[in-house]
C-alpha positions in Angstrom: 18.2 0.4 -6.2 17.4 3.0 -8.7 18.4 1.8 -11.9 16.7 -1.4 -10.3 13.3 0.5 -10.3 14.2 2.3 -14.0 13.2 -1.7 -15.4 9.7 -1.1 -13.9 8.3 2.0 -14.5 7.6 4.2 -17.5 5.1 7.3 -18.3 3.2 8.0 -14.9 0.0 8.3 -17.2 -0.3 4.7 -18.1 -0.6 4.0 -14.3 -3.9 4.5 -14.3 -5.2 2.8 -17.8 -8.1 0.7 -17.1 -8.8 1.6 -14.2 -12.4 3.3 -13.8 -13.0 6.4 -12.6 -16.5 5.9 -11.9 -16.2 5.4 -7.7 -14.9 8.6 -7.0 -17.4 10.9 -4.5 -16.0 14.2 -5.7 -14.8 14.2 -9.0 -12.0 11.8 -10.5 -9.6 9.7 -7.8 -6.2 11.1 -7.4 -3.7 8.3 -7.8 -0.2 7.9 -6.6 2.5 5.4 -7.5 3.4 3.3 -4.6 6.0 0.7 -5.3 6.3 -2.6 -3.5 9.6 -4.8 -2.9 9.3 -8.6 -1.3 13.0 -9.3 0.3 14.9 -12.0 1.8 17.9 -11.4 3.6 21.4 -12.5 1.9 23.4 -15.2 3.5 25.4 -13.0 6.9 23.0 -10.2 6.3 20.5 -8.8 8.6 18.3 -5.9 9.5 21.1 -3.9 10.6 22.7 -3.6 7.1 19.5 -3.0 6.1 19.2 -0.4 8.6 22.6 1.3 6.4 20.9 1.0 2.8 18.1 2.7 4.3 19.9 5.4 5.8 21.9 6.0 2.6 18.4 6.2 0.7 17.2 8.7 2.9 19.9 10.8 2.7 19.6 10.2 -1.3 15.9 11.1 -1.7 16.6 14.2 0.5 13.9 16.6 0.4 11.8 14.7 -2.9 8.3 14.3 -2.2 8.3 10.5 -1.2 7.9 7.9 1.5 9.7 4.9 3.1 8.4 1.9 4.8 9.5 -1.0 6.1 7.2 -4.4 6.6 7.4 -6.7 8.8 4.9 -9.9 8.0 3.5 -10.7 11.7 0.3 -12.3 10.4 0.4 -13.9 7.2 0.5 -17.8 5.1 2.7 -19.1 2.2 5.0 -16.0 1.8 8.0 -16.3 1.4 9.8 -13.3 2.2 11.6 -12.0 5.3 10.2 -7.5 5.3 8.0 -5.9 2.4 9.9 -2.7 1.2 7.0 0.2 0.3 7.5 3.6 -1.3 5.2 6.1 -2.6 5.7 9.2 -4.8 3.4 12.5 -4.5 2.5 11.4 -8.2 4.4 9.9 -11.3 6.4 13.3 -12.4 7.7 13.1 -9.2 8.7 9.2 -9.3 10.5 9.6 -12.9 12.7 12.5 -11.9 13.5 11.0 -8.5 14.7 7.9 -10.3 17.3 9.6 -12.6 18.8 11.9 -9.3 20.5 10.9 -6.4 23.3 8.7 -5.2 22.7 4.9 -6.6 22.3 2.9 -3.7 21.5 -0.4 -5.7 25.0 -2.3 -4.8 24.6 -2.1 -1.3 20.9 -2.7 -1.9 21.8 -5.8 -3.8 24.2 -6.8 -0.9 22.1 -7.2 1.8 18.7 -8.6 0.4 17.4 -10.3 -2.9 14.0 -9.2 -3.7 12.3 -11.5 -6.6 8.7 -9.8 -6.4 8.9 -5.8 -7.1 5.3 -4.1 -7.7 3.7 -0.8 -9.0 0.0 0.5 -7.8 -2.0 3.1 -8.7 -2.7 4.0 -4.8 -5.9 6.3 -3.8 -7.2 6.4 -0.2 -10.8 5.6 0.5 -10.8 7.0 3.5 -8.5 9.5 5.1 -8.7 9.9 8.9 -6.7 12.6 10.5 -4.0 10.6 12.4 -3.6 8.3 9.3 -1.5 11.2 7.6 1.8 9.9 8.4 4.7 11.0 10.4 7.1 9.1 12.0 6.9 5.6 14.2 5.5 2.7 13.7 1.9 1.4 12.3 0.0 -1.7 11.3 -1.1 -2.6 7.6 -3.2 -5.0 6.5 -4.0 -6.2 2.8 -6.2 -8.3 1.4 -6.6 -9.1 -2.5 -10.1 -8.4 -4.2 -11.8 -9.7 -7.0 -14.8 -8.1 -8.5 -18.4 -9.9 -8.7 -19.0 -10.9 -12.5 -19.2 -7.5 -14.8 -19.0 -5.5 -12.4 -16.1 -2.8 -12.7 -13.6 -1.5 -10.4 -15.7 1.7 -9.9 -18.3 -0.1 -8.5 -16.6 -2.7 -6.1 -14.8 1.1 -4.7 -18.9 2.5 -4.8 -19.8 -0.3 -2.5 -16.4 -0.1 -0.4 -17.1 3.0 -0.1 -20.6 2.9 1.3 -19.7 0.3 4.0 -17.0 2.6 5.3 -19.6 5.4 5.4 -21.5 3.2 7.6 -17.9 2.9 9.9 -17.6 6.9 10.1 -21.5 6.7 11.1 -21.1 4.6 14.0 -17.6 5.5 15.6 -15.1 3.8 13.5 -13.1 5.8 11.4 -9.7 3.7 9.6 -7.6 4.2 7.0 -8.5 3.0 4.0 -6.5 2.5 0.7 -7.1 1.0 -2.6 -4.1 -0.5 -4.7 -4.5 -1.3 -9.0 -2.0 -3.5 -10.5 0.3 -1.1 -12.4 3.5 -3.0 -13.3 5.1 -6.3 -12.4 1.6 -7.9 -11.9 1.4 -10.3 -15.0 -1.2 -13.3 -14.5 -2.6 -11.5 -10.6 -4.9 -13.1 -9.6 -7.2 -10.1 -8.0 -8.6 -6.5 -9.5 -7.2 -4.6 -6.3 -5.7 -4.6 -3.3 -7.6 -3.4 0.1 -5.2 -1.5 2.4 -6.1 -0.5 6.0 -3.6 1.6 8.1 -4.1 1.7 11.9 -1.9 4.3 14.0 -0.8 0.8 16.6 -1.9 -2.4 17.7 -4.3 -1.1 19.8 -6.2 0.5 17.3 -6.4 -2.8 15.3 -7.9 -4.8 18.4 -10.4 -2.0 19.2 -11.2 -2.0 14.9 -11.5 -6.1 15.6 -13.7 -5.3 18.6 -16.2 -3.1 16.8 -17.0 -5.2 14.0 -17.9 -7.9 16.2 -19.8 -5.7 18.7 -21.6 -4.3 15.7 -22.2 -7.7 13.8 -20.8 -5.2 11.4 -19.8 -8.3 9.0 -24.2 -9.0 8.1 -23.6 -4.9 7.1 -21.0 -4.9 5.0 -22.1 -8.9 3.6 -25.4 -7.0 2.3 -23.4 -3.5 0.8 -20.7 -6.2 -1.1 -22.4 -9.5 -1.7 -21.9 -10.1 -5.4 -20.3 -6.6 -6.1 -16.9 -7.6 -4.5 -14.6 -10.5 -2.5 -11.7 -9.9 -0.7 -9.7 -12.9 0.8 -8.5 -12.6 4.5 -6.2 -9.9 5.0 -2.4 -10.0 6.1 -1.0 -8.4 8.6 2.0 -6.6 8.6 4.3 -4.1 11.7 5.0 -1.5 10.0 7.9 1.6 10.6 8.2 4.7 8.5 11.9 5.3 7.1 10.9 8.9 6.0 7.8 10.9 5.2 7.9 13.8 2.4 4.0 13.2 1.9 2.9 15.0 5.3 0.0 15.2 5.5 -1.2 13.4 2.6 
């Protein structure tokens, strides 16, 4: 799988051309590299040879500062795919001397799953809760695309996004928040960004989906976004760490 990622990424610093550094509350955004596989399993494969490649990853990324996830689509339309492969580097140092260390796992890789979509973001959380640090177990994603409003920049759409999760904190909801740029792979997207929200189980997204209607919290954040940015209904996705090097961050 290594030399499979080598084709994708170059010099962590061009990760984060373009991308305005305007929305950050305390200074610049730190950014991370997160990388993103869509798979299908291979003809008599399944998710227990998976299971092996990902075990023999593990054991190949050993102590590097990076981590592992495995999606599962639950809700979702028109993909194609059968699990969402994520991983994300403490920053891109780390990423390029990860990629040339390490056991090659990409035969075995190659054996069990085809994967004809593989991303790169720029990833900076929004918003940070305490129990959305990572650890072990399983979680829910969800991810919608997002297109900024006409002339206005990426800075701005996070300013607003921002803002409305402000209002969230303020009145008793506090989720994980996470904004992906294109990096690499992404010729011809069809968004500016990605919008990323991590809840610790299924519970926590019902009580999240709860809130918001309780709180008619949709007229809120219609009037903090309307014209600034758009994001599409998002996807949903069961998550399970494979490992976590990032702890707590």
């Amino acid at each position: 799988m290594k030399r499979l990622l080598l084709a994708a990424v170059t010099a962590a610093c061009t990760l984060f051309m373009g991308i305005s550094m305007s929305f950050a509350q305390d200074g610049p955004p730190s950014f991370r590299p997160v990388e993103m596989w869509a798979c299908s399993f291979n003809d008599g494969q399944d998710q227990g040879d998976m299971d092996k490649v990902y075990a023999d990853l593990v054991e190949d990324m050993g102590e590097t500062a990076y981590a592992a996830f495995h999606l599962d689509p639950y809700f979702r339309a028109d993909q194609n795919f059968d699990f969402i492969y994520l991983g994300a580097w403490k920053d891109g140092s780390t990423m390029g001397s990860s990629l040339m260390e390490g056991e090659d796992t990409s035969d075995a890789w190659n054996e069990a799953v085809t994967c004809p979509a593989s991303l790169v973001f720029a990833s900076t959380w929004l918003n940070q809760p305490q129990n959305a640090g990572g650890g072990t177990g399983e979680f829910i994603m969800t991810v919608s695309d997002c297109s900024n409003g006409h002339a206005i920049s990426n800075g701005q759409s996070a300013g607003a996004l921002r803002r409305y999760n402000e209002y969230e904190k303020a009145n008793g909801l506090d989720v994980g928040t996470i904004l992906w740029y294109p990096a690499f792979g992404h010729g011809g997207a069809e968004f500016d960004f990605k919008l990323v929200h991590v809840y610790p189980g299924a519970q926590a997204l019902g009580d999240s989906f709860q809130w918001y209607v309780d709180n008619e919290a949709y007229t809120v954040r219609g009037n903090i976004t309307d014209g600034i940015v758009e994001c599409d209904e998002a996807r949903v996705y069961m998550g399970t760490t494979l490992m976590n090097n990032l702890m707590p961050n």
